[in-house]
MIDOSE-1310 file (N, C-alpha, C; in nm, 2 decimals, decimal comma, always signed):
residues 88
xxxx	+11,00/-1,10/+2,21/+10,99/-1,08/+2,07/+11,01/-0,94/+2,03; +11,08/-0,93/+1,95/+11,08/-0,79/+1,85/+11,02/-0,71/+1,79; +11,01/-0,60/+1,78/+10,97/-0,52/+1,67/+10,95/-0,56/+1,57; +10,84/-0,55/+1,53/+10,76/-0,58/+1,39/+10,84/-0,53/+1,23
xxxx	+10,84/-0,37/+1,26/+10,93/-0,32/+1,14/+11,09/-0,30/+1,22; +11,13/-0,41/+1,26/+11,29/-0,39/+1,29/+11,34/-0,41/+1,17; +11,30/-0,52/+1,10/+11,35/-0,52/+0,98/+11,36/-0,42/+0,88; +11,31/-0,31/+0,92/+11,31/-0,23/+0,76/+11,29/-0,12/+0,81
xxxx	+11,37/-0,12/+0,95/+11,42/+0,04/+0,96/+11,55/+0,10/+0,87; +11,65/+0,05/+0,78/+11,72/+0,05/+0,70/+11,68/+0,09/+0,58; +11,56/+0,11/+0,48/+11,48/+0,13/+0,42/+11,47/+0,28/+0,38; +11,54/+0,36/+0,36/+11,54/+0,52/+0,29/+11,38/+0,55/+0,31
xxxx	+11,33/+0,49/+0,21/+11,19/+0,60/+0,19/+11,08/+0,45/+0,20; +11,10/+0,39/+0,29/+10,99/+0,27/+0,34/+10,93/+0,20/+0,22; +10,88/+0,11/+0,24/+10,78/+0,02/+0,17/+10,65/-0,04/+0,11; +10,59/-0,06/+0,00/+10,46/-0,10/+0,03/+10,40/-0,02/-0,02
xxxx	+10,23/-0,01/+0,07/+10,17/+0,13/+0,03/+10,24/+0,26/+0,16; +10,32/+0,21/+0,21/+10,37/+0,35/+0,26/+10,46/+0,39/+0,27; +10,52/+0,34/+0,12/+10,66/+0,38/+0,04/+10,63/+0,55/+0,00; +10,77/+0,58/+0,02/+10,77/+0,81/-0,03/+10,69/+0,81/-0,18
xxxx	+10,63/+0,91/-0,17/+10,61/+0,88/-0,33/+10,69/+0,96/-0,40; +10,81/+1,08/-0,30/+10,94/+1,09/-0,37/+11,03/+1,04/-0,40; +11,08/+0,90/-0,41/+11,18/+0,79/-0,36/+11,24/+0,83/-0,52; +11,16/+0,83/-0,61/+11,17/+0,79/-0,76/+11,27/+0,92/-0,78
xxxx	+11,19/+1,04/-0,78/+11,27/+1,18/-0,77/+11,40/+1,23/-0,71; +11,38/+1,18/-0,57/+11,52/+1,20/-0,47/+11,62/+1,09/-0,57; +11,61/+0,95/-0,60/+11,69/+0,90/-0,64/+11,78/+0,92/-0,78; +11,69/+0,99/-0,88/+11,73/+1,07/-0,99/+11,80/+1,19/-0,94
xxxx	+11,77/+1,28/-0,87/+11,85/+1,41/-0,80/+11,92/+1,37/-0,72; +11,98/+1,29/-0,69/+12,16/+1,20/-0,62/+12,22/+1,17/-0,74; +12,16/+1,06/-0,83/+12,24/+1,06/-0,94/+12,27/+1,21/-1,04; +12,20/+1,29/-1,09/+12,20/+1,39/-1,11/+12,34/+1,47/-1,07
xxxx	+12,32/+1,46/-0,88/+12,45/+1,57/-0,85/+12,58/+1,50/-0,83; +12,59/+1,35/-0,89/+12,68/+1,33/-0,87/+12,72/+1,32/-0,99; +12,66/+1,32/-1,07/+12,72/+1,35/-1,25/+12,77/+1,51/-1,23; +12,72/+1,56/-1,21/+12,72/+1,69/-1,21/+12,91/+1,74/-1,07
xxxx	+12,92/+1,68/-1,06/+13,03/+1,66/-0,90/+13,16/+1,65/-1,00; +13,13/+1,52/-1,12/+13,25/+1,45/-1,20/+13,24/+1,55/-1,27; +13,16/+1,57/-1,33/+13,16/+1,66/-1,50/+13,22/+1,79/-1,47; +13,19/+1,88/-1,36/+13,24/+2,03/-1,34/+13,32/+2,05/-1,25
xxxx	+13,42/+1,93/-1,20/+13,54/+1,96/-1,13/+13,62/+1,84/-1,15; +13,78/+1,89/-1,15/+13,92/+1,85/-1,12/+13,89/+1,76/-1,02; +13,97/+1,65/-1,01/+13,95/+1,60/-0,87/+14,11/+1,50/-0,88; +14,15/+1,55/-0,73/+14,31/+1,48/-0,72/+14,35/+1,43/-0,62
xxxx	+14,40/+1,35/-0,57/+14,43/+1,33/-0,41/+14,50/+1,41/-0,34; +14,50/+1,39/-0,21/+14,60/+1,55/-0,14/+14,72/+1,49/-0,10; +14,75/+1,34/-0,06/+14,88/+1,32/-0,07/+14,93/+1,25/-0,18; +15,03/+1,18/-0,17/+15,04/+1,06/-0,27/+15,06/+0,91/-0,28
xxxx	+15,00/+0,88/-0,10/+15,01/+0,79/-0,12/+14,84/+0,68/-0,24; +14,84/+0,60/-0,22/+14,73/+0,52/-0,27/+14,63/+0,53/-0,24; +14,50/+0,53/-0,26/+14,36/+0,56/-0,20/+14,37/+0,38/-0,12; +14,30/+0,40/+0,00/+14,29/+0,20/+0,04/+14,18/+0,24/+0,01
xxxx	+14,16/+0,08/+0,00/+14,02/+0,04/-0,02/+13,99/-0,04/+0,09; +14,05/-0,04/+0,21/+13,97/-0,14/+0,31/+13,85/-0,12/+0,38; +13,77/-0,20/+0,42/+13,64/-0,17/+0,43/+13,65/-0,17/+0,62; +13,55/-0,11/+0,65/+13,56/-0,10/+0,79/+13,46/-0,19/+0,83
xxxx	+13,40/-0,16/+0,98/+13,29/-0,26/+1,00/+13,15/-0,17/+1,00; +13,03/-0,27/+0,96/+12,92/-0,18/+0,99/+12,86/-0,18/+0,87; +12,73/-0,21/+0,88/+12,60/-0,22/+0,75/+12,63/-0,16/+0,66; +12,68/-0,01/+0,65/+12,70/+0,05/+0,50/+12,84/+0,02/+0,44
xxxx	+12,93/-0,08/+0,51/+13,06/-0,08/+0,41/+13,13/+0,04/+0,47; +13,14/+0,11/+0,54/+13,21/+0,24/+0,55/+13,41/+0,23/+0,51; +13,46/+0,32/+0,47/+13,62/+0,30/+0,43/+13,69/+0,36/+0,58; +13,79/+0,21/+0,60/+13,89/+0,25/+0,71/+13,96/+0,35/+0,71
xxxx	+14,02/+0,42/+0,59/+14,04/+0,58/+0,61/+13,96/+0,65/+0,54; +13,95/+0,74/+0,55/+13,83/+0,82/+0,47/+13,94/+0,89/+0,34; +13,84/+0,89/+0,26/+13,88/+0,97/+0,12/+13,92/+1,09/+0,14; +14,02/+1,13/+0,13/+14,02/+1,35/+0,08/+14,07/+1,35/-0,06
xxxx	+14,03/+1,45/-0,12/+14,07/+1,45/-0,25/+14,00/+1,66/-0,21; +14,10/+1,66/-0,32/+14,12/+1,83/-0,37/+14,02/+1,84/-0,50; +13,93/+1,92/-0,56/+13,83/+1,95/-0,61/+13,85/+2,10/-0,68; +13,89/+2,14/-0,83/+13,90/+2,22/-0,89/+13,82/+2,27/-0,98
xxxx	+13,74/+2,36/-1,01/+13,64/+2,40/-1,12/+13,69/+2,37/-1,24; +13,62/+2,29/-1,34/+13,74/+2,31/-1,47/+13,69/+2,45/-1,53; +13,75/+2,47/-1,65/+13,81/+2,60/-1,69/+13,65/+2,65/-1,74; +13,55/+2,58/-1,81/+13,42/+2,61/-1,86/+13,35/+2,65/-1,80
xxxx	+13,34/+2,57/-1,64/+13,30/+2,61/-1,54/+13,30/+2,75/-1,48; +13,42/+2,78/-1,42/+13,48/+2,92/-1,36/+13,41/+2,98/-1,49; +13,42/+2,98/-1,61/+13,36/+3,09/-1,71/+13,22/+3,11/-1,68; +13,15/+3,00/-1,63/+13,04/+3,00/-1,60/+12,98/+3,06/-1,50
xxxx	+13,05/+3,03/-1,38/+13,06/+3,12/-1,25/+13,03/+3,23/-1,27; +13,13/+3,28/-1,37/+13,17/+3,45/-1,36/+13,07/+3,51/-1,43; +13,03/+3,43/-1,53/+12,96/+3,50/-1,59/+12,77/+3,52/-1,54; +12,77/+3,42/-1,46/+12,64/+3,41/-1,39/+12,64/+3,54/-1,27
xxxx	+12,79/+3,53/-1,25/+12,79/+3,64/-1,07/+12,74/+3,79/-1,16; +12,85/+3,82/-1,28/+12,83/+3,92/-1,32/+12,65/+3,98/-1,37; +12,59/+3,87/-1,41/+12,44/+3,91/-1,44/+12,38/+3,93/-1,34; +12,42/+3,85/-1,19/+12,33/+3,95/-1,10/+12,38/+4,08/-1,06
């Protein structure tokens, strides 16, 4: 017979009463930086072919090729940069 919590080693921040009592926080601060990823940069592919979408094998869905994409500050941003570097 198996492990008791085999099932729910997959589980980020566990269950129950001894679920993270960050789980709530951490999960708003991912969403957070990934608004924050779209909103303050360019984003383009690096060749030209098509992005695939085939899925590989394995519990999380992983992609058969991996994504690259090129990543540009937009222009509000860099003003932002510069102007933050220069205050310190």
């Amino acid at each position: 017979m198996g492990n008791v919590n085999e099932g729910c080693r997959f589980i980020p921040f566990g269950m129950g009463r001894r679920q993270c009592p960050g789980s709530g926080l951490a999960n708003r601060v991912v969403g957070m930086a990934l608004a924050s990823l779209i909103q303050c940069f360019e984003w383009e592919r690096v060749g030209e072919e098509l992005v695939g979408l085939s899925e590989g094998k394995g519990l999380t869905m992983p992609k058969d090729d991996p994504l690259e994409a090129m990543c540009k500050p937009r222009q509000i941003m860099s003003h932002f940069v510069q102007t933050t570097i220069d205050v310190q």
